[in-house]
Each structure stands twice: as C-alpha cells, then as structure tokens.
C-alpha positions as CSV (number, residue, x, y, z in Angstrom):
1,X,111.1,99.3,110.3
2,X,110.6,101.0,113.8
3,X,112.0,104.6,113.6
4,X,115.3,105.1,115.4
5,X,114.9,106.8,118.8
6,X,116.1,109.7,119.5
7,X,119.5,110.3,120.8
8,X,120.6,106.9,119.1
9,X,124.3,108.0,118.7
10,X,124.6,107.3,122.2
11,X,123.6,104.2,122.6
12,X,125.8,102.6,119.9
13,X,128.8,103.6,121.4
14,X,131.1,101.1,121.4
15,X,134.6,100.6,123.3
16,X,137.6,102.1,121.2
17,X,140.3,101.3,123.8
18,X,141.6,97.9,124.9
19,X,140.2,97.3,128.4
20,X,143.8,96.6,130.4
21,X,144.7,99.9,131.6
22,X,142.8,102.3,130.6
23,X,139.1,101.6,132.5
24,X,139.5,104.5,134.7
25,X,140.0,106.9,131.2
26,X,136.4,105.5,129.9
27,X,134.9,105.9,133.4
28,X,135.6,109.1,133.0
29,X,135.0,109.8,129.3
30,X,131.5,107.8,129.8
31,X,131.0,110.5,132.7
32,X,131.6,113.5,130.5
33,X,129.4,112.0,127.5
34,X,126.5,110.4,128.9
35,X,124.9,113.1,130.4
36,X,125.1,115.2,127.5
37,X,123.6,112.1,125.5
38,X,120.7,111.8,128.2
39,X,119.8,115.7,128.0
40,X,119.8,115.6,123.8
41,X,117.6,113.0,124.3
42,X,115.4,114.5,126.8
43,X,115.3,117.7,124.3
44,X,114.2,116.1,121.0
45,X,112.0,113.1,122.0
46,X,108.4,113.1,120.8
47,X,105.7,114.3,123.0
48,X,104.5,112.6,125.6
49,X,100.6,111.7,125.6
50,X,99.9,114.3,128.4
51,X,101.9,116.7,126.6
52,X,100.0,116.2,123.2
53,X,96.5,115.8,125.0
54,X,97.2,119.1,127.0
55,X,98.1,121.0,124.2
56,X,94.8,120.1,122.5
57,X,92.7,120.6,125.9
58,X,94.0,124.6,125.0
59,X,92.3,124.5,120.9
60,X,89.2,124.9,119.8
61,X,87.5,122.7,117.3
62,X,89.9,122.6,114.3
63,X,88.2,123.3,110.6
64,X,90.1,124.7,107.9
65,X,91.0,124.2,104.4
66,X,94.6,123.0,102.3
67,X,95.2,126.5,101.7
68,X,96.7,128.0,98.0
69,X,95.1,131.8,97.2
70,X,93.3,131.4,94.2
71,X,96.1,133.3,91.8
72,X,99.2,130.7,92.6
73,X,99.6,127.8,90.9
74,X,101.6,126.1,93.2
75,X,103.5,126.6,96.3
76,X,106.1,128.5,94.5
77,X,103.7,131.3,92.8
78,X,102.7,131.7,96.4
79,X,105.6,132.6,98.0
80,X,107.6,134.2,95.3
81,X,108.8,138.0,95.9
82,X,107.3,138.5,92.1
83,X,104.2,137.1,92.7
84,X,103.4,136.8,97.0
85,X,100.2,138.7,96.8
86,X,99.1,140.1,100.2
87,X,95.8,141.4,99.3
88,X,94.8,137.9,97.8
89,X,95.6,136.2,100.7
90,X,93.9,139.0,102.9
91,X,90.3,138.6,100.6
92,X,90.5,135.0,100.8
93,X,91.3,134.5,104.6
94,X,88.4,136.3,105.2
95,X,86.3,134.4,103.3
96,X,87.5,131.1,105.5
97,X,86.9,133.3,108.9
98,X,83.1,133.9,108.2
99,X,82.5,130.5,107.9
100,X,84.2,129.6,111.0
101,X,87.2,128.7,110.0
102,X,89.8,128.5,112.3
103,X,93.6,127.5,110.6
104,X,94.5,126.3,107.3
105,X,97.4,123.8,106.4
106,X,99.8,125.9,104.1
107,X,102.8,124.3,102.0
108,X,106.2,125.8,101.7
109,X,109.2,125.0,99.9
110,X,113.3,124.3,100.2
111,X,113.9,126.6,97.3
112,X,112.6,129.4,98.3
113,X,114.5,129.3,101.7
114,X,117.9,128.5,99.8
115,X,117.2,131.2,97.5
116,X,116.8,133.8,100.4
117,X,116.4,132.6,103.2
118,X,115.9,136.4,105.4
119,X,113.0,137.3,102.5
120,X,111.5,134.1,103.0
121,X,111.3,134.6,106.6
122,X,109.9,138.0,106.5
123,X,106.7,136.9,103.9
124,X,106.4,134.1,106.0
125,X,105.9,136.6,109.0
126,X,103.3,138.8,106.5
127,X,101.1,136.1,105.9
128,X,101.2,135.3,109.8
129,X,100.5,138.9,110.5
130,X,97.5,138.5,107.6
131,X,95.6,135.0,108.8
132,X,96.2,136.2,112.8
133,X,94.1,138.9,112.0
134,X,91.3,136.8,110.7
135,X,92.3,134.3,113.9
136,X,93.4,131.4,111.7
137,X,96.3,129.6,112.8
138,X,98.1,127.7,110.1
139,X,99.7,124.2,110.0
140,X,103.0,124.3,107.6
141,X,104.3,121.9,105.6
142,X,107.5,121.8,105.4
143,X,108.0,118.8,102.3
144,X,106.1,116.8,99.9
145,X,106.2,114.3,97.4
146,X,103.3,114.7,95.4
147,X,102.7,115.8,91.9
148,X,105.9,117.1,89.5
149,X,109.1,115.9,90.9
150,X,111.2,118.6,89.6
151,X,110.0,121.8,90.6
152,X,111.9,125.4,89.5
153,X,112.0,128.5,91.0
154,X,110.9,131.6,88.5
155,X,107.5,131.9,86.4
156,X,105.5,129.0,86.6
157,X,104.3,127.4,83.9
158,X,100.0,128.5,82.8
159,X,97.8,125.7,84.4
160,X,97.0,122.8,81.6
161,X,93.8,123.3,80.8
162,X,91.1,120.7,82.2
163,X,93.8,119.4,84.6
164,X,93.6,119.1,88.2
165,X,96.8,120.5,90.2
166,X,98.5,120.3,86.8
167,X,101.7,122.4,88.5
168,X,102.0,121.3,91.9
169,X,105.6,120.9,92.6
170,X,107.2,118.4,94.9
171,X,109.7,119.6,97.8
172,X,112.8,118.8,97.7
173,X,112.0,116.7,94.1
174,X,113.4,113.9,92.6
175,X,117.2,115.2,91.8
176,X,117.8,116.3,95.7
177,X,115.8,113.0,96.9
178,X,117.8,110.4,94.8
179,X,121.1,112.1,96.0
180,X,122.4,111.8,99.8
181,X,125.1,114.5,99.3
182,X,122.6,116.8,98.9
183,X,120.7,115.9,102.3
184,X,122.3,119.0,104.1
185,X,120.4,121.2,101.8
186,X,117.3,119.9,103.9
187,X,118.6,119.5,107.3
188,X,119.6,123.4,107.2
189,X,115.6,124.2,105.5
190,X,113.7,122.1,108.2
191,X,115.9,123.8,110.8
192,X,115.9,127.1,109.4
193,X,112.5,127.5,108.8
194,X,110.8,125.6,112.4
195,X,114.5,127.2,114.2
196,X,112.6,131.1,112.9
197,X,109.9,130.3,114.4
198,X,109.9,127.8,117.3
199,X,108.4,130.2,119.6
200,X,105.8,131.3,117.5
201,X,102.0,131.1,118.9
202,X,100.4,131.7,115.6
203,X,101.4,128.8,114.2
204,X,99.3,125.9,115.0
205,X,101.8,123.1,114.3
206,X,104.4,121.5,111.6
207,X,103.1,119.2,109.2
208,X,107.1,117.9,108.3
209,X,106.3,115.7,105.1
210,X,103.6,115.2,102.9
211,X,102.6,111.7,101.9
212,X,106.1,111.2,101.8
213,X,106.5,107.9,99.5
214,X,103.7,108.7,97.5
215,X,104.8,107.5,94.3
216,X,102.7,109.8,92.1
217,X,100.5,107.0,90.9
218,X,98.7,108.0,87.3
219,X,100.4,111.4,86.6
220,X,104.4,112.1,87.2
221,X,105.3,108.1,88.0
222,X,107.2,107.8,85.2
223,X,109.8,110.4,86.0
224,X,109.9,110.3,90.0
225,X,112.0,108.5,92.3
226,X,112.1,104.6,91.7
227,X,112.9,103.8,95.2
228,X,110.8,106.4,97.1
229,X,109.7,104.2,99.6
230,X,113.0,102.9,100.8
231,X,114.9,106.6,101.0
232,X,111.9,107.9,102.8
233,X,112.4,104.8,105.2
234,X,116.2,106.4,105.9
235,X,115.0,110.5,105.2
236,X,112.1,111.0,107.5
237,X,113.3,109.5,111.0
238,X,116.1,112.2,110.8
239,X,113.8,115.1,109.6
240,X,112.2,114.5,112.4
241,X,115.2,114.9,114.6
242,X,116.0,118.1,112.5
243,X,112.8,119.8,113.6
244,X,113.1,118.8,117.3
245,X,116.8,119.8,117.2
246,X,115.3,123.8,117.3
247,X,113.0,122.8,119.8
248,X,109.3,124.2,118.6
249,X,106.6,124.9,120.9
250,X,104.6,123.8,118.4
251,X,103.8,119.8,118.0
252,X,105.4,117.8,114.8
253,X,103.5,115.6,112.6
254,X,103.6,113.8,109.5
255,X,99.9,112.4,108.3
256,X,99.3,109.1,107.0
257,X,97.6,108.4,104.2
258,X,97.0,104.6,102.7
259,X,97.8,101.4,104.5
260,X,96.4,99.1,107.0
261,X,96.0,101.4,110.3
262,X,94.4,98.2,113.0
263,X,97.6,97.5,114.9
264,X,100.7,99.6,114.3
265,X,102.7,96.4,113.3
266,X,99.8,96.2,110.7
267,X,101.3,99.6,109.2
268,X,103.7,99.9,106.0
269,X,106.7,100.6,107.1
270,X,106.3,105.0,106.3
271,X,103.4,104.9,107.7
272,X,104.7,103.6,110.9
273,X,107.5,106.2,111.2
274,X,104.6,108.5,111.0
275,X,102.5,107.2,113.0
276,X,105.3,106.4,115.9
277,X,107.5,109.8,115.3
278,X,104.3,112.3,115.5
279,X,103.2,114.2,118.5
280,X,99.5,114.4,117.2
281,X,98.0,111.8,115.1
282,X,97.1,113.5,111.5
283,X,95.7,111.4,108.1
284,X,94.0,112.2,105.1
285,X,91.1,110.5,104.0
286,X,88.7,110.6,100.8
287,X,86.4,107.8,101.7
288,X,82.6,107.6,102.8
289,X,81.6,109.1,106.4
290,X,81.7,105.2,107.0
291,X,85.1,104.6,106.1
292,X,86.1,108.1,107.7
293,X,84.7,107.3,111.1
294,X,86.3,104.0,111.0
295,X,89.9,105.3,110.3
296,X,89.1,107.5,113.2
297,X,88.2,104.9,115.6
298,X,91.1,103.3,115.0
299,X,93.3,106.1,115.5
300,X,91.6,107.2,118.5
301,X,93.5,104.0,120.3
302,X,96.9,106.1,120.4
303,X,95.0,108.3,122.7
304,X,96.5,111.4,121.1
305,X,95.1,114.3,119.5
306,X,93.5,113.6,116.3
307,X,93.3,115.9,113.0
308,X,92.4,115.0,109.3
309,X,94.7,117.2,107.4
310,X,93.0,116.2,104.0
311,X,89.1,115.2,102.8
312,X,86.6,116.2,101.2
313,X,86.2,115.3,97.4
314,X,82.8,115.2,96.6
315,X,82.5,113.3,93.7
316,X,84.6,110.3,95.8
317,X,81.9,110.1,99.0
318,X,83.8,112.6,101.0
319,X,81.5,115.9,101.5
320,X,81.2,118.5,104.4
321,X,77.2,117.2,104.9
322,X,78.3,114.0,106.5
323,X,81.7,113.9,107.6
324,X,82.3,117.2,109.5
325,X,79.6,116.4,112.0
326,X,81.5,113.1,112.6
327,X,84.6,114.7,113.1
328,X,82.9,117.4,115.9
329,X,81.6,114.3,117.2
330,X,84.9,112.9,118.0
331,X,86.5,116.3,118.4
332,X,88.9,115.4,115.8
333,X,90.2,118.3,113.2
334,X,89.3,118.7,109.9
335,X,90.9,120.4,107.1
336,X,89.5,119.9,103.5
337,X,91.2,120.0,100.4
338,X,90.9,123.6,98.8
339,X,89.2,127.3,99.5
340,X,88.9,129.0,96.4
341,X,88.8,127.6,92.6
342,X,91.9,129.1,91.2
343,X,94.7,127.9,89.2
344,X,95.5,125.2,90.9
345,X,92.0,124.1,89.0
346,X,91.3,121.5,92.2
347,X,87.5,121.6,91.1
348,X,88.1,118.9,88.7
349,X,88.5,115.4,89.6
350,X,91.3,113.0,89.9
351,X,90.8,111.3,86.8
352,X,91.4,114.4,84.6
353,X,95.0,113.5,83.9
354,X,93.7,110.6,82.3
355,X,91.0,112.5,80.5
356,X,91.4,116.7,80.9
357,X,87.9,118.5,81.2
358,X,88.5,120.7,78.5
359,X,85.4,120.3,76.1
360,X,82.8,119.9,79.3
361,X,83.0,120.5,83.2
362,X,82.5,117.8,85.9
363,X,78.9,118.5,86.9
364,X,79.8,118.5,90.6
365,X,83.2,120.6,91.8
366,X,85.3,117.7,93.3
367,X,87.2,120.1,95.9
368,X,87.0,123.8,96.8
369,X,84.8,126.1,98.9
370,X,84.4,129.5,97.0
371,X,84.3,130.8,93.4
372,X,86.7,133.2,93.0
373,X,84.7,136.0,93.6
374,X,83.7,134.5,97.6
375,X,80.5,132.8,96.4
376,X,80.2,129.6,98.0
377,X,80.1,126.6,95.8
378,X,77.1,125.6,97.8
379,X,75.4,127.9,99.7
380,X,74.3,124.7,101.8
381,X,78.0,123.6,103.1
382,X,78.9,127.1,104.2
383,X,75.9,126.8,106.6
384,X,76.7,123.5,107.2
385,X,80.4,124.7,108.4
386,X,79.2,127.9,109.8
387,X,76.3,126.3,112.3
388,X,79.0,123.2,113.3
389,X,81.6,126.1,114.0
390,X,79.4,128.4,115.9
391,X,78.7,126.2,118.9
392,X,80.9,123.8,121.4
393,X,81.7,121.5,119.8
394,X,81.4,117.6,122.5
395,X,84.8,116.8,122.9
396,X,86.1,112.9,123.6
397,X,88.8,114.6,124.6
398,X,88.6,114.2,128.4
399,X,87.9,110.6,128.1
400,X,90.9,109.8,125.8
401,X,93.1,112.1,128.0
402,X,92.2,109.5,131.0
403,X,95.3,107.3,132.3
C-alpha cells in the first residue's frame, strides 16, 4: 500500500452541486479552496533529496547509542518527576562524549505528555540543556511497539531477573492501538511534543515510530494487538502528517527493520510507508558486517541520508570492530543498542525470555558500552570508537548528493 500523499483531502473532492446553474458558484468556491489545499501541501510534504542531502552536508559523522541511564527501567522510570534523575543522565552523557560520541536516540512516551504535558516539556528541555553540554544531539522517538503492550504510569515493576528489557513498555500499547476513538490522544502527543520544539537545534531529528508492526515475536505476542500490521498500515501515514502539520526544522523518519529492501515494491507494505514517508533513510540491523554493508548498499539507491538507528549485539555478528568502520566508510550513522548495563539488563541476550540467565551469565555482554561505574565493557571498542570518531570521517556524501 503506497502511503497517501499529503494534502489528499484535496484531491478527493468531489462535486456536491448539480452542474446546471450553479458552475460559476464552484469556480469560485474551487478558487477560494485550492490554493489553500496547494499551500498545506507545499507545508507538510516530505523532504526533498536536496533538502535531506543538505541537511546532512551540515553533520558530522553520526555515532551514538539507544540511550536509557542506567537506573530506568524503561522509558517511563526515565522521565517520571519521581524518578528523572539529572545527575545520572549528566555521569552517563559524559561517558558517551569521551568516546566520541556525538547524539543518542532517546524514547519518550504518550503518557507522560497526557499526564502533564508543561512538566514534560520542561524535563525534556533539562535533559537538552544536559546532552548539549556534552555536544550530543539526540534523535526522539516519539512511539513504539516493542516489548509489553500495556504500559502504566507510576512505579515500575523490579527488572525480572536474568531477563533482557524485561519492562520496556510500548507507546501508545495495545488498548489505545486497537481503539480508533482513542486516535486523538496521539494526534495531540505527536503534535504537542515535535509542535514544542520544532525550532529546536539540539535535537538532531524525530524518529516517529519504532518498528511499528513488530508483533513482539517470543515474549508479549500473546497479549498484543492481533492485527498490528494492518492498523499500522492506516496509523502511520497520518502520524506522519501530524508531525509535519507543526512544521519541524528537524527531518522525520521512521526506521525499517525486517523485509526485503532490493526495490521498494519488494518492501512489506510498513516498511514501505517508511521507507517512502521519511526524509532520511534510517534501519536497524543485527546481522554480520556482510549483511550490514549490503542493507546499506541497497539503501544508498534512495540517495538520501543514511543512519542505522539500531546494531550491535555481539553475540549475533554485529560488533563495533567491524561494522563501524563500514558505516564511516559510507558515511552512514550509527547508533548501537545500549550505553550503560542497568536495569534495563540489555547485556543478556535475546533468547533469555526463553531461558532467563539467572543461575549463570552469557559469557559475552550481547549489548552495552559501560559498566555502571563508566568502565568500558571492552577497553578495545572504546578505542575502536574513539580513533573512528577522532578523525574525518570519507564521506559518499558528495557523490550521492550528485543530480
């Protein structure tokens, strides 16, 4: 399904008058609407290429981390009045800045603007204030559909022991999802939050929905949304339109994450909304340097800006050794899956909800930088990302920027 463009409601119009008698009255209505439907639609379509490629030209080489401070569970611990910890966030930022790092992609959530929207805005502005200072530059995430579909604000539940991400909560979850009535409740979020800050330069961009028909595969499947793929087809074309309604500076995305990426009729049908609705190109990948470069390659045929917005699991292929120096070879970004071993226990692999690590611990950490007291995992990768950091990176930017 081919996303619907924007400024749609235009082009449907249809004739609601009998034609005898009244053409000069839709002349003139037609003259009144029109150019109001032309300049929506010049306000809240996608980027063009030059637009994306130029706003790259101005970056440097993005490398960051999936960003959660050590003592949060979830999203929700993070940003909570009871439990939004500065000083974390402060120790841990600056643990990502003298490695090199640059921005981090941070996740919020619908509940905590509904529950206050004004307090929301103002830790959102603290934690700004906190990763400009170490000049990091975050990507936000607006919604996702990964991990417990019925999330709660209030205490969070103690992670489960030997369990990786055991309370990672979805946004909006599985009751606002199955429920069109309750789509307003996202509309006014997405334009709330990018509508704050549109203007913003310390935010590197919006990341609008994460994996957004993911259906949760091996741990919550059970109790999420049976027919995630088909509301996402419907939900994300017009979250999309949401965020361009406040018109950010920043550039919109939404990554994608599985599926056949060759041709971009080859693409499930999310994946194309993604693909077709984002002003730079982001993806997560897993894999083998191999399989990495290969996605990228492919990619690199929308000759837009390129960032990987989730890899590195060691235990799966995916390590900083070999694939960062791929992505500084195609200039793409590259933001890795977890900073500092916490709560959110992202350490362990994959397969611990299938079999918790409680009794023994996975010989090699599957994400993560840091311990939680700023000692790297490996001493090794934080050269590794240090020295790729340090110098220019060659950028296939001015070729793919060519007409």
């Amino acid at each position: 399904m081919a996303p619907p463009e924007s400024g749609n409601e235009c082009q449907s119009m249809k004739p609601i008058f009998p034609t005898t008698g009244v053409f000069q009255f839709r002349v003139v209505l037609m003259s009144l609407v029109l150019p109001l439907c032309l300049s929506l639609h010049a306000q809240e379509a996608r980027w063009t290429e030059e637009q994306a490629n130029a706003w790259y030209a101005q970056q440097p080489w993005l490398v960051g981390a999936n960003f959660l401070p050590s003592n949060a569970i979830n999203e929700l611990e993070m940003w909570q009045a009871d439990s939004f910890d500065p000083t974390t966030i402060d120790r841990e930022l600056g643990w990502a800045e003298g490695i090199g790092m640059n921005t981090m992609r941070v996740f919020l959530h619908n509940l905590l603007w509904e529950q206050d929207a004004k307090a929301f805005e103002h830790r959102i502005d603290v934690f700004l204030t906190i990763a400009a200072k170490h000049h990091i530059r975050p990507i936000f995430v607006l919604l996702d559909s990964c991990w417990d579909p019925y999330p709660k604000l209030g205490p969070q539940h103690p992670p489960i022991p030997g369990v990786h991400n055991s309370g990672w909560v979805q946004s909006p979850g599985a009751a606002v999802l199955s429920d069109p009535a309750q789509y307003p409740r996202i509309e006014r979020y997405v334009e709330g939050v990018v509508g704050a800050f549109a203007r913003d330069p310390r935010i590197l961009a919006w990341d609008l929905w994460n994996e957004p028909d993911n259906g949760n595969e091996g741990s919550y499947a059970k109790s999420d949304v049976k027919n995630k793929s088909e509301i996402v087809q419907q939900l994300l074309p017009q979250v999309f339109a949401w965020a361009r309604s406040v018109h950010p500076a920043q550039p919109l995305t939404s990554g994608l994450y599985y599926g056949a990426w060759t041709s971009v009729a080859a693409m499930p049908p999310v994946a194309r909304i993604q693909f077709e609705q984002s002003d730079i190109i982001t993806f997560h990948n897993y894999g083998w340097p191999e399989d990495f470069e290969q996605r990228v390659r492919q990619l690199e045929e929308a000759r837009r800006p390129i960032i990987c917005t989730e890899y590195m699991a060691r235990g799966a292929g995916s390590t900083f050794d070999t694939v960062l120096p791929i992505a500084r070879k195609h200039r793409v970004g590259a933001i890795n899956w977890g900073l500092v071993a916490g709560k959110s226990q992202t350490y362990l692999p994959w397969d611990s909800w299938e079999r918790p690590y409680v009794l023994e611990q996975p010989v090699v950490w599957f994400h993560d930088v840091f311990h939680p007291d700023g000692t790297p995992y490996r001493e090794r990768e934080a050269e590794i990302i240090r020295k790729l950091t340090s110098k220019p990176s060659h950028s296939a930017y001015g070729q793919l920027a060519q007409p």
